[in-house]
N, C-alpha and C positions, 0 to 999 in steps of 0.2 A: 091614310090611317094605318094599314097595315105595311108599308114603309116604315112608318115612325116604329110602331111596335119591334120590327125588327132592328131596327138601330139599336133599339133600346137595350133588347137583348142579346143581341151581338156586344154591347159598350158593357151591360153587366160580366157576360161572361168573359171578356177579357178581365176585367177590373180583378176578377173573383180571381182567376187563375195566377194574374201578375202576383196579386196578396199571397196566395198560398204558395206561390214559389219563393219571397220572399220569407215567409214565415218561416219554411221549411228549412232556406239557409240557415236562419239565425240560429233554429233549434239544434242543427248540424252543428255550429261554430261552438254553440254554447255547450253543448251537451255531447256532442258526439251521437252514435249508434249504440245502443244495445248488443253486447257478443253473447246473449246464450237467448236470443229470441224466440228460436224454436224449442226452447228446455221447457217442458212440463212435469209439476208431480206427478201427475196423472203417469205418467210414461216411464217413471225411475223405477227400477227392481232395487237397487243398492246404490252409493256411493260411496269410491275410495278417494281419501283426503291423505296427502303426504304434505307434511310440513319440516321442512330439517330431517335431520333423521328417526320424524316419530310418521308412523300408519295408522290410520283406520279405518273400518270398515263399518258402516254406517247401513242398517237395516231398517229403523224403527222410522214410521211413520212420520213421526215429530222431529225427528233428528232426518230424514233425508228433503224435509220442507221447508227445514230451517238454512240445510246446504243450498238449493237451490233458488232459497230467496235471498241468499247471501253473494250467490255467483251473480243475479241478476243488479247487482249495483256496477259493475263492470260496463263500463263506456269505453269504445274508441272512435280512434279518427284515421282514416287513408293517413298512411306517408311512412316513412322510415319510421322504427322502433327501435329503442338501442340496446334490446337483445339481452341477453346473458343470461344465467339459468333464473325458472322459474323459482321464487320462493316456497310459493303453496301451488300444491296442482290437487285439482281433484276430476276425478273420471266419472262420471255419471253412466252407469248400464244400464238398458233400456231395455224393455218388457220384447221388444222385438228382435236382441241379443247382439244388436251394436252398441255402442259406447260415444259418448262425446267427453274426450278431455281439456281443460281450461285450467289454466295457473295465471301464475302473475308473478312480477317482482316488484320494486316499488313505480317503475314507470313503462314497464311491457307486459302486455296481456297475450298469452299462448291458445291457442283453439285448438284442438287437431294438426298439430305439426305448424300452425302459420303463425307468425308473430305480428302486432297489432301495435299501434300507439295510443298509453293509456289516457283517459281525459281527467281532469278538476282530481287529482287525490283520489279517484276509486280503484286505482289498483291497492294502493297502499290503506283503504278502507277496508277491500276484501280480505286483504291479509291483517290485519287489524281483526276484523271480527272473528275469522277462522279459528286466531290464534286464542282469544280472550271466550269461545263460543268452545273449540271443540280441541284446545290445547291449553286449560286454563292452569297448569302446572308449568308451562314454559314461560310464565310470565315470570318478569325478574321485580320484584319488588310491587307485584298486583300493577304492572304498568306495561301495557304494548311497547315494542320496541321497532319499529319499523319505518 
């Protein structure tokens, strides 16, 4: 009896572990990683957004909630990026007086100096919203351009 039991559990927790490694590729393949996992409101003093040649400087509670749930549509994936300057970057400073900076262009995503491959249209999402959120005068005919 307690042979069988253990088979049993031995056969479930393989089954369980196969599945979740399985799952996990898929979500990788499909979705990519999260780049600002560790970004919290809770932890932002300010955030500076450079888009083209326009700056900001973003204090207000609502407006630095708004950057940071905006950065968090940003997925990549391992492998070559194809680089070239970020369109929007914005730098998040942190209550403990470091910073994390993140840009994009329409298919590379920037961290802190490392470039990234973007997944499914979220680079060109992030800057999308940035532009129509916190540069709504650069729109050309009330239309994103990106």
């Amino acid at each position: 009896m307690i042979k069988e039991n253990a088979k049993f559990i031995t056969q479930f927790v393989i089954s369980t572990t196969i599945t979740t490694i399985i799952l996990l590729a898929y979500f990788y393949f499909a979705h990519g990683l999260p780049v600002a996992h560790e970004l919290e409101r809770a932890n932002v003093v300010s955030v500076q957004i450079v888009q083209g040649n326009e700056t900001i400087t973003l204090t207000d509670d609502e407006d630095i909630e708004q950057a940071v749930n905006i950065v968090q549509v940003l997925n990549f994936r391992f492998g070559g990026a194809n680089g070239g300057p970020a369109d929007t970057t914005c730098t998040f400073y942190l209550g403990d007086g470091s910073k994390i900076e993140i840009g994009a262009n329409n298919d590379t995503i920037f961290k802190n100096g490392r470039q990234y491959a973007g997944v499914n249209e979220s680079c060109r999402l992030f800057g999308n919203l940035m532009q129509g959120i916190f540069f709504p005068e650069t729109l050309q005919d009330g239309k994103v351009y990106n």
